[in-house]
C-alpha positions as CSV (number, residue, x, y, z in Angstrom):
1,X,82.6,98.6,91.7
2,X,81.7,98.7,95.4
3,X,81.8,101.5,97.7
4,X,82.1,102.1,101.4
5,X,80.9,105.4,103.0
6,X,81.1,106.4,106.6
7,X,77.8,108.6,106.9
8,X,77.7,111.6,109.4
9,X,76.0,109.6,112.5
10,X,75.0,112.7,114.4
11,X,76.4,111.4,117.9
12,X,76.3,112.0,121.3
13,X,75.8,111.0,124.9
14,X,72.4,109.8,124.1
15,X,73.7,107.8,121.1
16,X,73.1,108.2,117.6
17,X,70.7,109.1,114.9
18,X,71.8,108.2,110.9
19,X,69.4,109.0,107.9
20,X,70.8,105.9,106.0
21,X,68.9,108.1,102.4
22,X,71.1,111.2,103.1
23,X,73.1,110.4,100.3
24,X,70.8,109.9,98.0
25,X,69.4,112.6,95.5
26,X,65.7,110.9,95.7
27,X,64.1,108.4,98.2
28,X,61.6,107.5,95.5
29,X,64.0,104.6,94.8
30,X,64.3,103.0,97.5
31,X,62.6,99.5,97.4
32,X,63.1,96.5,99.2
33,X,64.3,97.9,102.7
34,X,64.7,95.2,105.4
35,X,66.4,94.7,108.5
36,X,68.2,92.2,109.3
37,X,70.4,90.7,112.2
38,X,73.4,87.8,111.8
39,X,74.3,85.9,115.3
40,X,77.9,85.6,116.0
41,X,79.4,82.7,113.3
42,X,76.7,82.9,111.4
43,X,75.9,84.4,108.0
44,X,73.7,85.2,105.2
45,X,73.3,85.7,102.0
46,X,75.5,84.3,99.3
47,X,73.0,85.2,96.2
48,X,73.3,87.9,93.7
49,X,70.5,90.7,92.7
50,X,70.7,90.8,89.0
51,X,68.6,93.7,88.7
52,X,69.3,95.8,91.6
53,X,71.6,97.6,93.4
54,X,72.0,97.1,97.5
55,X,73.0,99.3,100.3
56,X,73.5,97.7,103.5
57,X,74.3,100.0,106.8
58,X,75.9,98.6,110.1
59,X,73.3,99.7,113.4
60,X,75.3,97.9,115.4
61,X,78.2,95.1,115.7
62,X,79.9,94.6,112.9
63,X,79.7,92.8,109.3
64,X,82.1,91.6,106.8
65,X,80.6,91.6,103.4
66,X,82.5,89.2,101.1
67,X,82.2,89.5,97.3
68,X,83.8,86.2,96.3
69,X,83.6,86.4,92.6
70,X,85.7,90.0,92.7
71,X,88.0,88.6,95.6
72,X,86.8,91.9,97.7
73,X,86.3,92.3,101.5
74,X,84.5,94.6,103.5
75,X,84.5,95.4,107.0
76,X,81.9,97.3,108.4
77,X,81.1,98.9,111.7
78,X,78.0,101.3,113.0
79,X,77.1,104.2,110.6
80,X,79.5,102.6,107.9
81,X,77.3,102.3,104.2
82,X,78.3,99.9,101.7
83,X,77.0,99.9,98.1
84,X,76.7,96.7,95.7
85,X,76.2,97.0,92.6
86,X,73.5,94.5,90.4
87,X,74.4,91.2,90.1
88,X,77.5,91.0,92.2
89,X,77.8,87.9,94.5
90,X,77.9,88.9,98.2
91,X,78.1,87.0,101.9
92,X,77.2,89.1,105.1
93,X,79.2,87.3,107.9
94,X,79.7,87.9,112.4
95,X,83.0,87.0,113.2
96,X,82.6,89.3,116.6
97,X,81.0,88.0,119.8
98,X,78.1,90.3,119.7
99,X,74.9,90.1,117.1
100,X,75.1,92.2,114.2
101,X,72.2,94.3,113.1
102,X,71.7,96.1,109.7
103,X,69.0,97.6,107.3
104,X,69.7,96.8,103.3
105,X,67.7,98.2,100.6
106,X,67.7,98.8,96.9
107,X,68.3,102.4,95.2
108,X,68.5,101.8,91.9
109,X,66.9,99.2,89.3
110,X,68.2,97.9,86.4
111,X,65.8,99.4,83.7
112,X,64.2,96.5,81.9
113,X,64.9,93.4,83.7
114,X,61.9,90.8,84.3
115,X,64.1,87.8,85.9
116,X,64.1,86.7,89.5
117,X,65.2,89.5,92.2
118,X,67.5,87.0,94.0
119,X,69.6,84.3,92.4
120,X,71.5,82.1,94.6
């Protein structure tokens, strides 16, 4: 099952500063961080990770993360954290007039799998 955080984004009148690893117990597992940005009416995605988790944080805009195959919708703004779990089908979409901009990375791998990272 998925899971939506709101992490603690430290704000003020300078803006804000998020650790996006604050929640988890070892940063030894992070692999595959990226950044990413999504245009308004645009998206990306639509694959699966079979042998990973993903985390994806909002840094600005917002995202709705569709899960099609477990009928689930997330919408995301800044400092809002989103967990998928391995092999769970998921589309990042901008329905809002302003880019989007996000970093997504893996915490956790499935312990034995050899197939392909991203299936789509």
């Amino acid at each position: 099952m998925s899971e939506t955080t709101r992490l603690d984004d430290h704000a003020d009148p300078r803006g804000y500063v998020i650790n996006p690893f604050e929640h988890l117990q070892s940063t030894s597992l992070i692999s595959n961080c990226h950044i990413f940005s999504i245009e308004s009416g645009h998206f990306r995605g639509n694959h699966t990770h079979p042998g990973r988790n993903e985390e994806v944080i909002v840094l600005s805009g917002q995202l709705i993360i569709r899960m099609p195959d477990q009928d689930e919708e997330y919408t995301l703004s800044e400092a809002d954290i989103l967990k998928i779990d391995p092999g769970v089908s998921h589309i990042f979409s901008n329905e809002k007039d302003s880019t989007a901009v996000a970093i997504c990375w893996s915490s956790r791998r499935e312990e034995g799998y050899e197939g392909p990272d991203t299936v789509r």
